[in-house]
C-alpha positions as CSV (number, residue, x, y, z in Angstrom):
1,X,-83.9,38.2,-6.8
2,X,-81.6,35.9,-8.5
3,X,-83.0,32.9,-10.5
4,X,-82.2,29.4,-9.5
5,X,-79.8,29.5,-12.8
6,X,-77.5,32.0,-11.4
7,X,-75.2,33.0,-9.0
8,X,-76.7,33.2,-5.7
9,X,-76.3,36.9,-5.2
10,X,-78.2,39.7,-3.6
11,X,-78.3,42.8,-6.0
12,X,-76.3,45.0,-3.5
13,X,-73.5,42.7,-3.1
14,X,-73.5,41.6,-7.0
15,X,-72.8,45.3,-7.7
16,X,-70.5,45.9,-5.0
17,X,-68.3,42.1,-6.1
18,X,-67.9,43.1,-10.1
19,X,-67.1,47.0,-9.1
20,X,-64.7,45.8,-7.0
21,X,-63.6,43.2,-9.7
22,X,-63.1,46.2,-12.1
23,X,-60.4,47.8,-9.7
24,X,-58.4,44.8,-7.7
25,X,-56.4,43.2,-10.1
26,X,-55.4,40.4,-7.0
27,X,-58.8,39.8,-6.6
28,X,-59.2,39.2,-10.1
29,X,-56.1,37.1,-9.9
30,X,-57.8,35.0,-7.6
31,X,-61.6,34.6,-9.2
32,X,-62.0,36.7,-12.0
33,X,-61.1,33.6,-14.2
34,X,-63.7,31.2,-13.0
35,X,-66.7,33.4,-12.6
36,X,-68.9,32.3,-15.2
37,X,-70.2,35.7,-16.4
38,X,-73.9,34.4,-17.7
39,X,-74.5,33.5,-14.5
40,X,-74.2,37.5,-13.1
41,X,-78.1,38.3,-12.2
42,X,-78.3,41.7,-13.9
43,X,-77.0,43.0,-17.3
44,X,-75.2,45.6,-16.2
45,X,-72.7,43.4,-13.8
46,X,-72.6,41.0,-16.8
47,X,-71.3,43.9,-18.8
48,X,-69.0,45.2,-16.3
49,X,-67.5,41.8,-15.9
50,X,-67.3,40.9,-19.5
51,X,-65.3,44.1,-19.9
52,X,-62.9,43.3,-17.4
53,X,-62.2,40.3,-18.7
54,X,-61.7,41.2,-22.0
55,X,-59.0,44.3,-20.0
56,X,-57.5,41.1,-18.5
57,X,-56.7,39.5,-21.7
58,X,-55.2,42.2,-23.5
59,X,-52.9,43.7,-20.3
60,X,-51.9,40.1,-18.4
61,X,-54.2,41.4,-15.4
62,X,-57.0,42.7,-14.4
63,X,-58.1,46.2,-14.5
64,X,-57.0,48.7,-11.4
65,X,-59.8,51.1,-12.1
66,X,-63.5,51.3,-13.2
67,X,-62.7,54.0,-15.3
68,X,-60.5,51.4,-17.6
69,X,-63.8,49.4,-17.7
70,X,-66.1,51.9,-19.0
71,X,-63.2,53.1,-21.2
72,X,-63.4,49.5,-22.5
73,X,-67.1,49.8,-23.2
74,X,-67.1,52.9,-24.7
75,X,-64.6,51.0,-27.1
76,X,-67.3,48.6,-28.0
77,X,-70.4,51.2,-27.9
78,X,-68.3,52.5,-31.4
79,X,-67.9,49.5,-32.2
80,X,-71.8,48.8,-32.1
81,X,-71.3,46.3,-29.6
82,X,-73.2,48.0,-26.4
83,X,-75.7,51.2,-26.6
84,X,-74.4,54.2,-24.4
85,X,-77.5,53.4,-22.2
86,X,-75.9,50.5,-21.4
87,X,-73.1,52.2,-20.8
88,X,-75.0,54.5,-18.7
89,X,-76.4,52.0,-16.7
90,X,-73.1,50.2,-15.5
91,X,-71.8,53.4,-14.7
92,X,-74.8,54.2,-12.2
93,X,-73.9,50.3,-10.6
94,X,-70.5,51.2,-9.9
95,X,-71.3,54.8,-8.6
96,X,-74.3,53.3,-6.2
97,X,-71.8,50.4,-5.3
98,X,-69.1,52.9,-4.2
99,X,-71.5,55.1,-2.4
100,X,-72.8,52.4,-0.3
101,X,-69.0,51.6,0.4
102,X,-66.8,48.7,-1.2
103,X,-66.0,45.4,1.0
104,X,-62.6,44.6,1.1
105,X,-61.3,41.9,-1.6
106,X,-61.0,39.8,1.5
107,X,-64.6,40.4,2.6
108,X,-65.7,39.8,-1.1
109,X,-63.7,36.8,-1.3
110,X,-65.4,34.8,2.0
111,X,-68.5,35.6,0.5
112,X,-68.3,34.7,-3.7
113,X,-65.7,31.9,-2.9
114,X,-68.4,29.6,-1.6
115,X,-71.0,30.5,-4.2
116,X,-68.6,30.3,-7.4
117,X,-67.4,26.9,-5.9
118,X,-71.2,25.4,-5.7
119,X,-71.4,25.8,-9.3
120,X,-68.0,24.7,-10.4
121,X,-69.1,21.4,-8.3
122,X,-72.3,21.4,-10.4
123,X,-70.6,21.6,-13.1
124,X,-68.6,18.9,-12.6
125,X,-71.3,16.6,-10.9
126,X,-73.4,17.0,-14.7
127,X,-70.0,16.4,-17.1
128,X,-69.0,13.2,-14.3
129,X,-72.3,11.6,-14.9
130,X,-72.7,12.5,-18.4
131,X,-69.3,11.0,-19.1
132,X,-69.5,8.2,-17.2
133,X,-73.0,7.0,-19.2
134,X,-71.1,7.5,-21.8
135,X,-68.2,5.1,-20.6
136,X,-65.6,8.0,-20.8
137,X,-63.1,8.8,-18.2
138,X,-63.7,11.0,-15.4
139,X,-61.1,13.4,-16.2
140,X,-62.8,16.3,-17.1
141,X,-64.7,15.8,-14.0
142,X,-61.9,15.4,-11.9
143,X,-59.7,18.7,-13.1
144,X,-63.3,20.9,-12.5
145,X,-63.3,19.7,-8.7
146,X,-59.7,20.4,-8.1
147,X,-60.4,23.4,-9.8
148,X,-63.5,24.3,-7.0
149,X,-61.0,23.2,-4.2
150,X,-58.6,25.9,-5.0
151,X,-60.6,28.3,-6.1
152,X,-59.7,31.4,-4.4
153,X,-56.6,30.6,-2.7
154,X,-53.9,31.1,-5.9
155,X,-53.4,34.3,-8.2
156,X,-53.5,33.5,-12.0
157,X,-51.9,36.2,-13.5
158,X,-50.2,36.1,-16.6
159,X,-47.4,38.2,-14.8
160,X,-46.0,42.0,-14.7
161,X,-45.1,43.9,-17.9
162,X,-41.8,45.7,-17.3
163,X,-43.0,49.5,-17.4
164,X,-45.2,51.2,-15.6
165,X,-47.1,48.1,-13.9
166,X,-43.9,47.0,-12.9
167,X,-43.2,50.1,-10.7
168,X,-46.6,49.8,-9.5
169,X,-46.1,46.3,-8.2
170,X,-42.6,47.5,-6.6
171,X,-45.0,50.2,-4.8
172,X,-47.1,47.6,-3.4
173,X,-44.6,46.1,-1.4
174,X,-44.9,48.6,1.2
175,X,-48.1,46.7,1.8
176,X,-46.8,43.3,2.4
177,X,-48.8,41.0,4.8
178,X,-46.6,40.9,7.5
179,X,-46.7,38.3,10.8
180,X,-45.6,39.8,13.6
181,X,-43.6,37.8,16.2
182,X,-45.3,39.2,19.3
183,X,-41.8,41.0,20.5
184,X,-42.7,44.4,19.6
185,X,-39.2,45.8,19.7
186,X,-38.0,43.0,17.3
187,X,-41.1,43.2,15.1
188,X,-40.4,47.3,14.9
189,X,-36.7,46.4,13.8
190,X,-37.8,44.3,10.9
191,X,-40.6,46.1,9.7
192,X,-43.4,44.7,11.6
193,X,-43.2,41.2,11.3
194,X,-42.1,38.3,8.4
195,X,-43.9,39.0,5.3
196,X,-46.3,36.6,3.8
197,X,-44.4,33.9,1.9
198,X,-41.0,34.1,3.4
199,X,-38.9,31.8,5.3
200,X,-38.0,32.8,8.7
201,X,-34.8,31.5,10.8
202,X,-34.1,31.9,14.3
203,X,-30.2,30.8,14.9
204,X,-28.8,30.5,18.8
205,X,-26.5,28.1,20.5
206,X,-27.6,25.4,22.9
207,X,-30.3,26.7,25.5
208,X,-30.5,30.2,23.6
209,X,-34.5,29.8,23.4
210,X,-34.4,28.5,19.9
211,X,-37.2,26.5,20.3
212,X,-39.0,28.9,22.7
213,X,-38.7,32.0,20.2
214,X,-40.7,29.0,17.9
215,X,-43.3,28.7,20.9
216,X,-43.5,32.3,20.8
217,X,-44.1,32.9,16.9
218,X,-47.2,29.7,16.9
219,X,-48.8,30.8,19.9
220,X,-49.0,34.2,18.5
221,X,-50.5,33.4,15.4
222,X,-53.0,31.0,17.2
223,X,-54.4,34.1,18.9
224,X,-55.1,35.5,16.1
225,X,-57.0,33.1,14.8
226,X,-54.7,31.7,11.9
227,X,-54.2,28.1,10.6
228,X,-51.0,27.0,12.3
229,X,-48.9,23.8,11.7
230,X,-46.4,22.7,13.6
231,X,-43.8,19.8,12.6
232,X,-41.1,18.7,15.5
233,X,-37.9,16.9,14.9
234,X,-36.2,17.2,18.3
235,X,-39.5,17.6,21.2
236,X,-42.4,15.0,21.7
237,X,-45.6,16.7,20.4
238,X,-46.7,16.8,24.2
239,X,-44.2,19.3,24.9
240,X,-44.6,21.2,22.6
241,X,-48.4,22.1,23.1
242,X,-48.1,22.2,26.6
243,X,-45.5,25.1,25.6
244,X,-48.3,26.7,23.0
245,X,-50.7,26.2,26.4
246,X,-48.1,28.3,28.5
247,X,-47.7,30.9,26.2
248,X,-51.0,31.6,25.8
249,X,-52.5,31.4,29.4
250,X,-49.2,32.4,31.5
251,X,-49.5,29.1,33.3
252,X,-45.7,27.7,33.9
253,X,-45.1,25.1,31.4
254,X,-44.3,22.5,34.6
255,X,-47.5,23.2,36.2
256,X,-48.9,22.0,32.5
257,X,-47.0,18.9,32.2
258,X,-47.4,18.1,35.9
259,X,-51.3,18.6,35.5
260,X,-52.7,19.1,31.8
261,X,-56.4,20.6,33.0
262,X,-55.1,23.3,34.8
263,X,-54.6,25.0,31.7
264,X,-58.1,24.3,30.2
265,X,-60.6,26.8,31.8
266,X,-58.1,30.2,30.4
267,X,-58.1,28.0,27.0
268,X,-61.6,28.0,26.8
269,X,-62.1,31.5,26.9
270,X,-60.2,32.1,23.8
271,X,-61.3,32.3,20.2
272,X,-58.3,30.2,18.8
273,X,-57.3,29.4,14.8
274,X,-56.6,25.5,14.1
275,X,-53.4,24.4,14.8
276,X,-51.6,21.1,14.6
277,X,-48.8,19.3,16.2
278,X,-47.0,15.9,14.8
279,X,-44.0,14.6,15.7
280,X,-41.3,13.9,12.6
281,X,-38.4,11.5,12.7
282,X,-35.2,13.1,12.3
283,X,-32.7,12.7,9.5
284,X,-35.1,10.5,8.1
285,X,-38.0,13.0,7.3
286,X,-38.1,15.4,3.2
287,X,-39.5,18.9,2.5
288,X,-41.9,16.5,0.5
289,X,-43.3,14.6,3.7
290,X,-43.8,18.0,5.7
291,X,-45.7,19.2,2.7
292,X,-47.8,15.6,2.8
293,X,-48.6,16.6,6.1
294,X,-49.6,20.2,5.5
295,X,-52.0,18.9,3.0
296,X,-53.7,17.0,5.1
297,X,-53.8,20.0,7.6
298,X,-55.5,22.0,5.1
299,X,-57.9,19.3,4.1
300,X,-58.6,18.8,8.4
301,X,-59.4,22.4,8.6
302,X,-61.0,23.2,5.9
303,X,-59.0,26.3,4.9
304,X,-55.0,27.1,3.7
305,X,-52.0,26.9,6.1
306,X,-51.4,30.6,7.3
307,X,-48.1,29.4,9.0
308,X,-45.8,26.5,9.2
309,X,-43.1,26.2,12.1
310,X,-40.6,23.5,11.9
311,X,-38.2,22.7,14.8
312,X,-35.7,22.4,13.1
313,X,-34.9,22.3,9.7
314,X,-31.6,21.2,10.2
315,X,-32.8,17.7,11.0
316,X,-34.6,17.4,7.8
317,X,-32.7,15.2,4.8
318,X,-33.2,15.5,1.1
319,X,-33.7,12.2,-0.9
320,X,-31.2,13.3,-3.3
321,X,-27.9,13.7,-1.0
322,X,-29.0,10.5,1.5
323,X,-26.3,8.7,-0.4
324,X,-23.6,11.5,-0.5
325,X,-23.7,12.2,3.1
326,X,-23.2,16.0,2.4
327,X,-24.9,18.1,5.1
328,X,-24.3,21.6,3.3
329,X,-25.4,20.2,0.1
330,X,-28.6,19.4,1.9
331,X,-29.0,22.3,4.2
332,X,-29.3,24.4,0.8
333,X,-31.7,21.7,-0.4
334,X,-33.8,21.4,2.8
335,X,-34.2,25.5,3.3
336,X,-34.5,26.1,-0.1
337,X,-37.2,24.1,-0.5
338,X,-39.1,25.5,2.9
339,X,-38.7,28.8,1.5
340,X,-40.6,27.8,-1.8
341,X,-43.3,25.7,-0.1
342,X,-43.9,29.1,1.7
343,X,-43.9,30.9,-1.8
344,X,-46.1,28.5,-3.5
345,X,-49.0,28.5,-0.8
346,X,-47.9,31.9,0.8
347,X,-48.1,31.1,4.2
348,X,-44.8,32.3,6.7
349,X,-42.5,29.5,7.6
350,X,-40.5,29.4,10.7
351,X,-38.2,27.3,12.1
352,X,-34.8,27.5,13.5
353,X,-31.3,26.1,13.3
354,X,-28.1,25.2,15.8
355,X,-25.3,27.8,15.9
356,X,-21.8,26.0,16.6
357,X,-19.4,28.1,14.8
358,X,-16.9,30.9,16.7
359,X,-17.6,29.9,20.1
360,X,-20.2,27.4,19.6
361,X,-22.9,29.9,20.5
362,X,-21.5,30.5,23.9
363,X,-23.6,32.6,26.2
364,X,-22.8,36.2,26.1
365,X,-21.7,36.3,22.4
366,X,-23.3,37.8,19.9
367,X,-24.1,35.4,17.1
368,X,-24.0,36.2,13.4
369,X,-24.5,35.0,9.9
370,X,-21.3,33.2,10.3
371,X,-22.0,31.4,13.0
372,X,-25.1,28.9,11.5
373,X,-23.7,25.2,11.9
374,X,-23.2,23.0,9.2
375,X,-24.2,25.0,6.1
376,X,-24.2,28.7,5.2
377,X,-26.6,28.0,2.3
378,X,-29.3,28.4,5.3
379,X,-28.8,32.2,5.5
380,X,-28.4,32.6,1.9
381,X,-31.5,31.2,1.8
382,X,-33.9,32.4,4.5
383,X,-35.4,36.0,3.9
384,X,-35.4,36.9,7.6
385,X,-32.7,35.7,9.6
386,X,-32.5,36.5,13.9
387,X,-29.7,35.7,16.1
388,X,-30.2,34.6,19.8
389,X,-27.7,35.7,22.3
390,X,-28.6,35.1,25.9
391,X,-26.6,36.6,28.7
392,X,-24.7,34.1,30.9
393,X,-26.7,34.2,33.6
394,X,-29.9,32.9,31.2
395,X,-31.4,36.0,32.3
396,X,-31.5,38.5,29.2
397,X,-32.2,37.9,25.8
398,X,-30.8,39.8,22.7
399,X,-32.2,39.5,19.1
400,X,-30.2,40.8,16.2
401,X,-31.6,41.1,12.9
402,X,-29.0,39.7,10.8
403,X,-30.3,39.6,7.7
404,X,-33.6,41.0,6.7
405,X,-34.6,40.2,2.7
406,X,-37.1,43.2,2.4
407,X,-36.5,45.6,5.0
408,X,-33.1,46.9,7.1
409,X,-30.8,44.2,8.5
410,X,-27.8,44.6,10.8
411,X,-29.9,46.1,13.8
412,X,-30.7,44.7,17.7
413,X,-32.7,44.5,20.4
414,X,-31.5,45.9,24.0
415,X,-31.4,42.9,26.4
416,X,-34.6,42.0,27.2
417,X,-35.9,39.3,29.8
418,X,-36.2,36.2,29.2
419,X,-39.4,33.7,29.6
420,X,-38.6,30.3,28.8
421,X,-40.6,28.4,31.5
422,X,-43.9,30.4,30.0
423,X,-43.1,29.3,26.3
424,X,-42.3,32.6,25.5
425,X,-39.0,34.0,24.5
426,X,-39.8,36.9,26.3
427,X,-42.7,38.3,27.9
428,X,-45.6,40.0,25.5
429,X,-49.0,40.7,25.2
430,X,-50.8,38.0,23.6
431,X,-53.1,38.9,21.3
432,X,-56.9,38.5,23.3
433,X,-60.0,36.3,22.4
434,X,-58.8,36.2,19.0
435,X,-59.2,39.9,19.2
436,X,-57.1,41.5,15.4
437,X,-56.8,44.5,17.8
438,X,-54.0,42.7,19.5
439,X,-52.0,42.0,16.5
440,X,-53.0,44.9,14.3
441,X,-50.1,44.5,11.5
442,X,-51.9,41.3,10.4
443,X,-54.5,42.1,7.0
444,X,-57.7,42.3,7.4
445,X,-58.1,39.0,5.7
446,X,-57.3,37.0,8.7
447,X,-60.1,38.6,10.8
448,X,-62.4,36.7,8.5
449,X,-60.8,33.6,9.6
450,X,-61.2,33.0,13.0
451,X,-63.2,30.1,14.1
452,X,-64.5,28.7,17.0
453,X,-62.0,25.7,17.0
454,X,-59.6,24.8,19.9
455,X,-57.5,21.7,18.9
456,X,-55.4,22.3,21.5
């Protein structure tokens, strides 16, 4: 049982947490720092964890296998550090941990986060009191509880080493978290969906479902139970969810704006994530207010932004190029710094921008890199970038993958039907009850995240 000094953890999971530590450098990149090793209940997870750090400060990152751990102590049993009993008995931890079967560093994660954070905000309850009776600043205080609030949700990593970790990294990108858009002959063309941490840009001319393929894309990722924000520049926030309701219930967006309840009953059936809906003032609104918002998002839901949607970027500004008046200037400013908001936090960004070149988007024509209005520093910039060409009849849809940052570009869909008045750019199986099964490209960490909460 573990003492009221230490970390509340049963034996089983203690075991399973520092083996795992021993092998996931991400997860280590994400905790290993702050867990205070004294606190560990048993000797052998103390020495387990105190070799991994010591594996972590000599290679940049933690260790990938156990067998680099032991290694580590065998270093220090010649060294007449550890006894090989000790050894021994770290070795028959990791063995009875991996027998019983490892969580994933997801599972781990919703599980030690809370704990480790209790104790960092004792920690820096005791140094806040002790300093203020002493009439110093709160400082040290201050940087421990910022440290609890974001425990778990960055990597600290001292970076890759160019050799082999370096093609080992490369390896792993096969196993990017990807976000599907819900149209599964698009998400097969681009691999699957937008990887974690990219920007995402839907271009079409007017009444090309711009806004609708944005619908699509939020609604989706509701179902599945992720944090969604949503910031509009052109539609009243109304609109917008009664578009989100539409998509997800197959209720005609009129019928919702002509009688909000009728949507409510299919609503409630559904385990949704959080998502939120403000309105923005054009030409007037930064990257820096958007990312205001999001923080208050976060601090609402009590958990990180899985993906932002903004409709559209193109009526964002920059403070620096108010006075110069220069659009392309600030298109490359304004996308640029979407794309590292989604970096920094690694969540997917969305949004979507006006096509006016070569034909002005007309109906029937297949749009391109070319044609984005304004500024081509937007498809320099965006990772994924997908083209909406409807037919002239408004009918039929086609989606062209015109640039695609980590996977084949230069590739479409066939025509496929269009769905506007349901929210949808075209019609798809929405994901059910929060059910992972219905969106099964997403990680497993998302599965963890689904709530009970319906702020729609």
């Amino acid at each position: 049982m573990p003492t009221p000094d230490r970390y509340e953890f049963s034996a089983p999971f203690e075991a399973a947490f520092v083996t795992r530590l021993c092998a996931s450098p991400r997860l280590f990149a994400k905790i290993g720092r702050d867990l205070d090793i004294d606190l560990l209940n048993t000797e052998s997870a103390r020495l387990a964890a105190s070799a991994a750090k010591a594996v972590e400060k000599d290679a940049g990152h933690g260790p990938d296998s156990t067998i680099v751990v032991v290694q580590r102590l065998r270093r220090w049993c010649h060294e007449g550090k550890v006894t090989a009993a000790q050894i021994e008995s770290v070795s028959d931890m990791m063995d009875s941990a991996e027998d019983a079967g490892l969580p994933s560093d997801e599972v781990i994660l919703a599980e030690a986060v809370p704990v480790l954070r209790r104790r960092i905000q004792h920690d820096a309850l005791m140094l806040g009191m002790q300093d203020h009776g002493a009439r110093r600043d709160l400082d040290r205080s201050m940087k421990l509880l910022s440290r609890a609030s974001s425990l778990g949700l960055t990597e600290e990593t001292a970076g890759i080493r160019f050799g082999g970790d370096s093609f080992k990294a490369i390896d792993q990108l096969k196993y990017l978290d990807r976000l599907p858009t819900g149209v599964s002959d698009l998400d097969f063309k681009i691999g699957n969906g937008l990887p974690r941490g990219q920007l995402g840009v839907f271009i079409g001319g007017a009444g090309a479902g711009k806004s609708m393929a944005l619908s699509h894309v939020t609604s989706y990722a509701v179902m599945c139970g992720l944090h969604v924000a949503y910031a509009t520049l052109e539609l009243p926030e109304a609109i917008v969810l009664a578009r989100m309701k539409a998509a997800m219930t197959g209720v005609p967006i009129d019928a919702i704006m002509n009688d909000p309840e009728c949507a409510r009953a299919k609503l409630e059936q559904f385990r949704l994530g959080p998502a939120w809906v403000r309105y923005f003032t054009a030409q007037v609104t930064t990257v820096a207010d958007i990312d205001a918002w999001l923080k208050q998002c976060v601090e609402g839901a009590k958990r990180p932004i899985d993906l932002l949607v903004v409709d559209y970027a193109d009526k964002l500004t920059d403070p620096k190029m108010r006075k110069e008046g220069s659009s392309y200037k600030t298109m490359e400013l304004v996308y640029e710094g979407l794309r590292l908001l989604a970096v920094e936090q690694q969540f997917w960004a969305w949004t979507a921008s006006q096509a006016t070149r070569l034909g002005k988007g007309e109906k029937g024509h297949r749009l391109d890199l070319e044609h984005a209005a304004d500024s081509q520093h937007k498809v320099r910039v965006a990772d994924l970038v997908i083209t909406l060409t409807v037919d002239v009849d408004g009918k039929e849809i086609s989606l062209f993958v015109a640039k695609n940052r980590t996977g084949e570009s230069r590739k479409g869909t066939s025509p496929l039907p269009t769905a506007f008045r349901y929210g949808l750019l075209t019609p798809t199986q929405m994901p059910q009850c929060g059910d992972m099964a219905g969106a099964p490209i997403l990680a497993a960490e998302t599965a963890r995240l689904l709530r009970d909460v319906n702020p729609l």
